[in-house]
N, C-alpha and C positions, 0 to 999 in steps of 0.2 A: 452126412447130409441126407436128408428124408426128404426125398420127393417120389413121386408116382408115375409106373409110364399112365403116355395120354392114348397109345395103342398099343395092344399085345406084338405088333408088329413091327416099332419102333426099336426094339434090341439088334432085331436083323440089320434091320436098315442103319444104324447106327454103326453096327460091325462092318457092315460092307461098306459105308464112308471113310472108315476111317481104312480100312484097310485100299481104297480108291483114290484118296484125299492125297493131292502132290504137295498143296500148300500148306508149311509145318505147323502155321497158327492158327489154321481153320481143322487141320488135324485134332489139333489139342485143344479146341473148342469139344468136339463131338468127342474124345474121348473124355475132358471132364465129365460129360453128360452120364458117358456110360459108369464110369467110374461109379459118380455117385448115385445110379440107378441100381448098380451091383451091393451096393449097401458102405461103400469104403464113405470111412471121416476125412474131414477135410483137412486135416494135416498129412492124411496115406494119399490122397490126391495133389498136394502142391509137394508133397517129397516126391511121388510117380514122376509127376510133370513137369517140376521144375520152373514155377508159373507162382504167380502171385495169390494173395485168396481173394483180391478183388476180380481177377481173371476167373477164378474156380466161380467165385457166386454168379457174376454179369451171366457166364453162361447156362449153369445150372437154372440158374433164376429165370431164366429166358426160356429155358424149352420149360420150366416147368409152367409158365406164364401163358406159353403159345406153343409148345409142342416141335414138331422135327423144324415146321417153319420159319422158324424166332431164328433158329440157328445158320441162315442160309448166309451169305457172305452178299453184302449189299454192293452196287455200285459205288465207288470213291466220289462220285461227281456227273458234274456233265462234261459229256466226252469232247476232247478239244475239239475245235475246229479246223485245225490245220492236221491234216492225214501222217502217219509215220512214215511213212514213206516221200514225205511233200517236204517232211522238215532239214532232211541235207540237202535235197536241191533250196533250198530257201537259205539256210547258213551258209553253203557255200556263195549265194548271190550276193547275202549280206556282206561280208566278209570281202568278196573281191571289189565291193562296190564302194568299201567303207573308205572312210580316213585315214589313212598311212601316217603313224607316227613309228617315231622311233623303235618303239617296244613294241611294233606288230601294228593289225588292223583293227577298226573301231566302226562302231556304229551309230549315229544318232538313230534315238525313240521315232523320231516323226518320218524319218528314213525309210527307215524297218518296216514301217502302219504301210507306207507309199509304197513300197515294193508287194508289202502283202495285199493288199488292194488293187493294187495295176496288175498286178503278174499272176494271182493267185487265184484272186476273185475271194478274197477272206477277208472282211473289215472287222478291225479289233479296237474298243478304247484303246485310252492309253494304259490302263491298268492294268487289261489283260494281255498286251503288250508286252508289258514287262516282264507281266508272269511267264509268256510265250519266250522273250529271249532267256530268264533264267532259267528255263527247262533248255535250253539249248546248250548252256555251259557258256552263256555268254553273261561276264559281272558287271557290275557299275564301277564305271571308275572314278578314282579314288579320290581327284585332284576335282576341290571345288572352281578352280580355275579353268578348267575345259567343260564346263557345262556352255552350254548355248541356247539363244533363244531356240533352236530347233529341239531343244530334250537333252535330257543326259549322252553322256556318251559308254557307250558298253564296248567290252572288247572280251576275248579270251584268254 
């Protein structure tokens, strides 16, 4: 692969990334880079790294495109709203507050919003509700019989 640095100072910087870099795919992001700045083909780079050759170009392609900054590791998203820290004291609220069936505790959706709301001060659709309990390790259950007008019912 032929590409060009975009600064004489990009080899350094590149070395001490990866040698700094904790995260193994943002690693092997910036060492494709160097790889094929150092002159190797792109079959000496996916045998080195063990990575796809769509993985090899996206990145190459990238710094060659925009340089060290193409290659920076972007946010996932917008950051939840309910804090890491906020989210056991909220599961375990859910949970003591829910539904006692047989097979353990449950929760309605419109539940869950009403507790996050009264107690939290965090109002969520019901959509991102949902996504809020499945990040929680709480599923939907399974029996279309236990749905309710108040929302599905989740449990863990």
């Amino acid at each position: 692969m032929r590409i060009r640095l975009h600064k004489p100072s990009d080899l350094a910087a590149l070395r001490e990334r990866i040698r700094t870099e904790e995260d193994p795919v943002q690693r092997d992001r910036y060492r494709s880079v160097l790889l094929a700045l150092e002159g190797n083909r792109r079959a000496q780079i996916i045998k080195e790294l063990g990575r796809s050759i769509r993985f090899i170009q996206r990145w190459v392609y990238a710094y060659r495109d925009g340089g060290l900054e193409a290659l920076a590791p972007h946010d996932a998203g917008r950051p939840a709203r309910l804090r890491r820290e906020q989210e056991l004291m909220f599961l375990m609220r859910v949970l003591l507050d829910g539904v006692q069936k047989e097979d353990g505790a449950c929760v309605r959706v419109m539940d869950a919003a009403r507790i996050l709301k009264d107690e939290f001060g965090i109002e969520y659709k019901p959509g991102g509700m949902y996504a809020v309990l499945y990040r929680l390790g709480l599923r939907r259950r399974k029996h279309r019989a236990e749905q309710t007008a108040d929302g599905d019912l989740f449990a863990q």
